[in-house]
C-alpha positions in Angstrom: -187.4 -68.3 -180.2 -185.6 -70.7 -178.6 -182.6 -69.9 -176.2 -178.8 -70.3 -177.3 -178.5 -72.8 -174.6 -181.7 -74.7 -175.1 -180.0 -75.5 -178.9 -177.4 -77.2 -178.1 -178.1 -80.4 -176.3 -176.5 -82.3 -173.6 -176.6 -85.9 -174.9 -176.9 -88.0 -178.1 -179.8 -89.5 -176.9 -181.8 -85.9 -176.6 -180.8 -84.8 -179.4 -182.1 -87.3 -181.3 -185.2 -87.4 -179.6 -185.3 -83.4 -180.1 -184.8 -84.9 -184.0 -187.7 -87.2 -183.6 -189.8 -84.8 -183.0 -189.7 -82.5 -185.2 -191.9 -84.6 -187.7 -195.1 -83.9 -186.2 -194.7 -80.3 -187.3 -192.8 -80.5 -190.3 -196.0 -82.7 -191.3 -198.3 -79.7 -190.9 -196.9 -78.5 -194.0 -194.9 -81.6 -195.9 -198.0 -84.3 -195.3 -196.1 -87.2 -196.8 -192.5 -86.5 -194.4 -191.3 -89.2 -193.1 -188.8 -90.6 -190.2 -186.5 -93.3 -191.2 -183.2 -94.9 -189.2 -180.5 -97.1 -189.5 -179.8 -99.2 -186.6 -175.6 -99.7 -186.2 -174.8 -103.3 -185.8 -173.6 -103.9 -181.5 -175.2 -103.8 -178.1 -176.0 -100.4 -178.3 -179.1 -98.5 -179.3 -177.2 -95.9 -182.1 -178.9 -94.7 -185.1 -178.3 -92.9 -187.9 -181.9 -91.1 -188.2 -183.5 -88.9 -191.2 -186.7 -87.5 -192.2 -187.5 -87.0 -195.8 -190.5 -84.9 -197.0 -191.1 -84.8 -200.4 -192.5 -82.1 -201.8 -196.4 -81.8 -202.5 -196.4 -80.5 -206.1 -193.3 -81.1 -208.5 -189.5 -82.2 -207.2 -188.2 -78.8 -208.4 -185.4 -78.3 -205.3 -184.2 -80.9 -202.4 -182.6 -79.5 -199.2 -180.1 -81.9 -197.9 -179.0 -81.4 -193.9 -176.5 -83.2 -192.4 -174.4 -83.6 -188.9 -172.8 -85.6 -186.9 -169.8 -87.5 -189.6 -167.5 -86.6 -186.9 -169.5 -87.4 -183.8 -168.7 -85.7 -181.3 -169.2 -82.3 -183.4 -173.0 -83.4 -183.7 -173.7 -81.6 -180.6 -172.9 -78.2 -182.8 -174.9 -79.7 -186.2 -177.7 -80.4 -183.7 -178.0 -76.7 -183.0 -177.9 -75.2 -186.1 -180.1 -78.5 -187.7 -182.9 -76.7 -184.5 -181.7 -73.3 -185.9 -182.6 -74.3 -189.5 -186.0 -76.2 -188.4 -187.4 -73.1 -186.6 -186.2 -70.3 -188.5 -185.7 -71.5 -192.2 -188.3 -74.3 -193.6 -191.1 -72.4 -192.8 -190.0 -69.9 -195.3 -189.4 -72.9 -197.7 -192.4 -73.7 -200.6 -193.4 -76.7 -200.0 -194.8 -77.7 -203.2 -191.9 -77.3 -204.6 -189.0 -78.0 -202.5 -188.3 -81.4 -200.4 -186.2 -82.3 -197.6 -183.7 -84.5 -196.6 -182.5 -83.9 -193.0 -180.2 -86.7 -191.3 -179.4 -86.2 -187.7 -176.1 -87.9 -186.8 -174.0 -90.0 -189.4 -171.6 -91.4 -186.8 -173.8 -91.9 -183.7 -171.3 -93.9 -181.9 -169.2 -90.9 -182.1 -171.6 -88.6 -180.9 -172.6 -90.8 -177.9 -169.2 -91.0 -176.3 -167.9 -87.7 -177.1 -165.1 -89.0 -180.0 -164.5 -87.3 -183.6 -164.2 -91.6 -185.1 -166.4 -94.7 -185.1 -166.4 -97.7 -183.0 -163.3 -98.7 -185.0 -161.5 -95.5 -184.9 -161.9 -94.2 -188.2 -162.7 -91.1 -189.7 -165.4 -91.3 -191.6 -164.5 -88.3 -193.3 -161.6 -89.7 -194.8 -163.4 -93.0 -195.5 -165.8 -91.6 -198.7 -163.2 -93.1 -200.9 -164.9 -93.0 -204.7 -165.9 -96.2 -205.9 -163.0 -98.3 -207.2 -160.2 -96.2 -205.0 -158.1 -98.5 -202.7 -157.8 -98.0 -198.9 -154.0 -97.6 -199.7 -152.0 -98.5 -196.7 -148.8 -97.4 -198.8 -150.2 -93.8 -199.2 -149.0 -90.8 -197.4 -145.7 -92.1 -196.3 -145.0 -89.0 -195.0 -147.7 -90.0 -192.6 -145.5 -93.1 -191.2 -142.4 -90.8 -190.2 -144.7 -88.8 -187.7 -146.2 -91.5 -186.4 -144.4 -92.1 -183.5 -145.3 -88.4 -182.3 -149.2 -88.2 -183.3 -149.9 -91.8 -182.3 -147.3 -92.7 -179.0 -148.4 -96.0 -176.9 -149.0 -96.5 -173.3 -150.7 -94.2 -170.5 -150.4 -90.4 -170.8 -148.5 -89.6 -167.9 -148.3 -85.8 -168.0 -150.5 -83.2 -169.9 -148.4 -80.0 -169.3 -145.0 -81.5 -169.6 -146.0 -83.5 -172.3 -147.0 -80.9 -174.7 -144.1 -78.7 -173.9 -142.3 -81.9 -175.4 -144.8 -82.7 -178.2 -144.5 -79.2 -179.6 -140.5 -79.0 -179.6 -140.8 -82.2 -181.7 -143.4 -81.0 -184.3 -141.6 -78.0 -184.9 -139.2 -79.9 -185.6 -140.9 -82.2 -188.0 -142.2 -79.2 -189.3 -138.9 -77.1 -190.1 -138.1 -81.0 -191.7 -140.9 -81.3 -194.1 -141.8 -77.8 -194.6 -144.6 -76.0 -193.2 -147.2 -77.3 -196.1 -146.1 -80.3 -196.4 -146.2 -81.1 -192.8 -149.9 -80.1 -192.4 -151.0 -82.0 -195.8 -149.4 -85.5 -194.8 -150.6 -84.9 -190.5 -154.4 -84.0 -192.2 -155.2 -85.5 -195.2 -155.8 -89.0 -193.8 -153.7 -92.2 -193.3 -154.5 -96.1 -194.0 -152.0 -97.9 -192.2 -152.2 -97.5 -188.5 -155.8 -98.2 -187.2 -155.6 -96.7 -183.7 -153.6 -93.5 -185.6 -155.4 -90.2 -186.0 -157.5 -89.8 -188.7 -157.2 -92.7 -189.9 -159.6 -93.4 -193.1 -160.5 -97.4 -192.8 -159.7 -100.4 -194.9 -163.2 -100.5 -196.3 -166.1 -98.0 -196.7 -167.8 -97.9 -192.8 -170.8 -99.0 -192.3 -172.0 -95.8 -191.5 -170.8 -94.2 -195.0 -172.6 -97.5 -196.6 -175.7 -96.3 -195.1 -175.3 -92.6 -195.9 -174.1 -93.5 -199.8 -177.5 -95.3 -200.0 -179.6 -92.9 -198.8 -177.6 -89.8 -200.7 -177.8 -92.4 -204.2 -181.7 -92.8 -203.9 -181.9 -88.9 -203.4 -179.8 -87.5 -206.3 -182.2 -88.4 -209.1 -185.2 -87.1 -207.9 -184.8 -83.1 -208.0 -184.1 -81.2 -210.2 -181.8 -78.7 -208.1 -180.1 -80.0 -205.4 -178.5 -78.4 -202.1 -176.1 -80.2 -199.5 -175.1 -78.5 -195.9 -172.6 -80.2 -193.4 -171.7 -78.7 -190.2 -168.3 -79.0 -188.6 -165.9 -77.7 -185.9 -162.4 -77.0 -184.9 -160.5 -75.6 -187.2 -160.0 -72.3 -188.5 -160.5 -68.6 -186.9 -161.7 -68.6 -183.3 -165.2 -67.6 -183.3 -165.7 -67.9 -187.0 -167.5 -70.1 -189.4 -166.2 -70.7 -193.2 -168.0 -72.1 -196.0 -166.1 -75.0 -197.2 -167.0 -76.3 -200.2 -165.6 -78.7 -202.9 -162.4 -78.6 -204.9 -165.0 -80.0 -207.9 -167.0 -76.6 -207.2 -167.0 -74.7 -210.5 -167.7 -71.6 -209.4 -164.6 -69.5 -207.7 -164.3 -69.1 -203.8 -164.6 -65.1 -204.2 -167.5 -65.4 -206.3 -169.3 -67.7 -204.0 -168.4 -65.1 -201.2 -170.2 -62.5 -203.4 -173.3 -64.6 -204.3 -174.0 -65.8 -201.0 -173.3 -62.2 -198.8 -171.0 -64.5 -196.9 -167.6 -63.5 -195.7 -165.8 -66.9 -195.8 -165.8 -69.5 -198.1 -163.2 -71.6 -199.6 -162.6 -74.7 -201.2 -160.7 -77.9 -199.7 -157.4 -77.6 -201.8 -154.2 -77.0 -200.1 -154.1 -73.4 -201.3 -157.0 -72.4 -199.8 -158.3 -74.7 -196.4 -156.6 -78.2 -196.7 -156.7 -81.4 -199.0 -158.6 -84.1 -197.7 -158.6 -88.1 -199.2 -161.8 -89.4 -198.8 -163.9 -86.0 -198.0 -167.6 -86.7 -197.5 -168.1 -83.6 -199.7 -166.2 -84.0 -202.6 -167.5 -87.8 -202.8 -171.2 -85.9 -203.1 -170.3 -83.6 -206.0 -168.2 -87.2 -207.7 -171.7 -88.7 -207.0 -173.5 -85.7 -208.2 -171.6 -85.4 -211.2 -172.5 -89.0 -211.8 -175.8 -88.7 -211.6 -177.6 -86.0 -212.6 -176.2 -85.0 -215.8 -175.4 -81.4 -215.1 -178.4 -80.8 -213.1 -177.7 -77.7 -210.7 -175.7 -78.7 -207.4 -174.0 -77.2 -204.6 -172.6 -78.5 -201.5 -170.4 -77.0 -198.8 -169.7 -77.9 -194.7 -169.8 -74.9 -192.3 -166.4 -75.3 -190.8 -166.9 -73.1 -186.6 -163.2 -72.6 -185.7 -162.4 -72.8 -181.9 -158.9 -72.3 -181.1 -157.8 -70.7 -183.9 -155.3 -70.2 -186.7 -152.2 -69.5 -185.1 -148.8 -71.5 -184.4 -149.6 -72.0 -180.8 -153.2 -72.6 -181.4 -152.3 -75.4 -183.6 -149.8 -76.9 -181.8 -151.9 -77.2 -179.2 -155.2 -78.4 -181.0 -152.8 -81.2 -182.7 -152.2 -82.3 -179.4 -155.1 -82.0 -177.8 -156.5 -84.8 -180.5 -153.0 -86.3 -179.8 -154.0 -87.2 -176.3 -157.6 -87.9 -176.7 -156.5 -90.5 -178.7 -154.0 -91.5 -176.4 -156.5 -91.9 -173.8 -158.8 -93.7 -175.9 -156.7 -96.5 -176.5 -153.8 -96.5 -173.5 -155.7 -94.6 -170.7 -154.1 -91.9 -168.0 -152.0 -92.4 -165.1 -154.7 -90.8 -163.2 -158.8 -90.1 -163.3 -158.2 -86.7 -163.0 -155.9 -86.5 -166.3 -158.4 -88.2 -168.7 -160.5 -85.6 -166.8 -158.5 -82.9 -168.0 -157.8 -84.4 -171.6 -161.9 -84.8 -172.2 -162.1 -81.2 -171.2 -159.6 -80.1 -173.2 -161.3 -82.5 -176.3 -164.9 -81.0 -175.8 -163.5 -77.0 -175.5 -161.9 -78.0 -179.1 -165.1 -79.9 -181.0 -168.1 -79.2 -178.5 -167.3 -75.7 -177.1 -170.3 -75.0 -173.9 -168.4 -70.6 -174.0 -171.9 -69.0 -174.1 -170.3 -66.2 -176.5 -168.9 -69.2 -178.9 -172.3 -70.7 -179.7 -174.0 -67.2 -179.5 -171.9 -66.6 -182.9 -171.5 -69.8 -184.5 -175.6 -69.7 -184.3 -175.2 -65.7 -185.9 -172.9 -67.2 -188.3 -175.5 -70.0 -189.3 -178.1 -67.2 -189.9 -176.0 -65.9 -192.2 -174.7 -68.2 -194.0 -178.1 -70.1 -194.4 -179.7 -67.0 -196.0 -177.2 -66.2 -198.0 -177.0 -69.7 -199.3 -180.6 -70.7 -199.6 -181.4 -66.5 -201.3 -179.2 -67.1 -204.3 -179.6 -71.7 -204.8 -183.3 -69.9 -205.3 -184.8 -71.8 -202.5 -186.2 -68.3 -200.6 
């Protein structure tokens, strides 16, 4: 068994060789699997990389893996995509069930340590179903806070600044409500391309490329299973199920099924509405599709920070800054230092005793998940 540490790895480019690699033996028992890529248009060598095997008898179940939408939380879906490899498929039938593992949707992202694209968007806002506009009119509760999540020019101060930055969200906050305020800062925006999460004026390429693949894949099985893997939000040191407001089946009752503590669906009662969720475009998809064919889908959502007032406060600024950075730079090395720092401890956490459980938490979850979809 493989190490905690020796899971999680230190670049894109080894994890996706790690990736690679992991054909050979999946071939030993899925003959026919196979390693395909995307290439991402620029200078750089970025791919979104998969391996399908097919099963060797009948196209009874399909497994679908994926990491990396928000890039810079690959380096997470990495080590629970290793934790799946070497723990769960070779419990998996292989003449009955196929796979369908993608390692990194936004490999951009991963690369240089950033949640967006190259363009800045969040390609977990960008899934818009077919026929939905890229509204820049939506969410114009969005455009009052913009000013504070999106300010221009060098950060000049980290401490001083967030004593500031969290006077005036409280105060947007008290102004909005407490809901309200979370739904229009999260839910995605389509007006101000260097803003946070913003969701694109068109479907990315990499979310072309995914759609493709995921539209060639839907047809084939007969049951179908979908796993995402995400971090930053929710209880420090604690993974939830997140699963589709489309989902059928009730959150407790999924909690039951699976033996898993934590699951919930993306609806503003429950985790948080999201316009142009990667998930929820799936099940649209799925629904589509395969004519009432069993489904299920969900992203494992590894908190960091936490829940609380303060912990939100300061993740929101945290991914105010980053930004900031991004786009306007620091009035010193050694503040963008800090800010990185501060970015990777939210999405990309290297506390020993963090991955130790999110890896526990994967265990379980898995198990649970595969034990009653009927795939162990």
């Amino acid at each position: 068994m493989e190490a905690t540490s020796d899971l999680f790895p230190a670049t894109y480019e080894a994890s996706r060789s790690r990736f690679r690699a992991a054909l050979a033996p999946l071939r030993l028992r899925w003959p026919e699997a196979r390693l395909g890529f995307h290439r991402l248009q620029g200078g750089e060598d970025l791919t979104i990389d998969w391996i399908e095997a097919r099963p060797t008898a009948s196209t009874d179940r399909l497994l679908l893996f994926t990491t990396g939408e928000h890039g810079i939380e690959g380096y997470t879906g990495s080590a629970v995509l290793q934790l799946v490899l070497s723990t769960y498929l070779p419990t998996l039938d292989p003449t009955r069930t196929g796979l369908f593992l993608v390692h990194a949707i936004n490999p951009w992202g991963m690369k240089h340590r950033r949640r967006t694209n190259a363009e800045n968007v969040d390609l977990n806002r960008n899934f818009l179903s077919p026929g939905s506009l890229f509204d820049a009119s939506g969410n114009p509760s969005y455009a009052k806070l913009h000013p504070l999540l999106n300010p221009t020019g060098p950060v000049r101060s980290f401490t001083r600044g967030r004593m500031s930055f969290s006077a005036r969200l409280l105060r947007e906050a008290a102004r909005l409500g407490p809901a309200r305020f979370r739904e229009s800062a999260l839910i995605g925006q389509y007006r101000f391309p260097q803003g946070i999460y913003y969701g694109g004026d068109r479907l990315q390429e990499e979310a072309r490329a995914l759609t493709a693949l995921l539209e060639a894949q839907l047809p084939l099985y007969e049951r179908m299973l979908h796993l995402d893997v995400h971090t930053g939000y929710g209880p420090p040191r604690s993974m939830m199920v997140v699963t589709s407001a489309l989902e059928a089946r009730a959150s407790q009752d999924l909690e039951r099924v699976f033996a898993y503590p934590s699951v919930v669906k993306a609806t503003s009662t429950e985790f948080y509405r999201i316009q142009g969720d990667m998930i929820d475009y799936v099940y649209a998809l799925a629904r589509e599709r395969r004519a009432g064919r069993p489904f299920f889908a969900a992203s494992f959502e590894y908190g960091t920070l936490g829940e609380s007032l303060g912990a939100m406060l300061r993740s929101l600024h945290i991914m105010v800054l980053e930004n900031q950075l991004y786009h306007f730079g620091a009035a010193s090395s050694a503040l963008g230092d800090r800010i990185r720092r501060e970015f990777d401890a939210l999405f990309a956490p290297k506390d020993p005793a963090w991955r130790a459980q999110a890896l526990e938490s994967a265990r379980g979850a898995v198990k649970g998940i595969l034990t009653a979809e009927g795939y162990l």
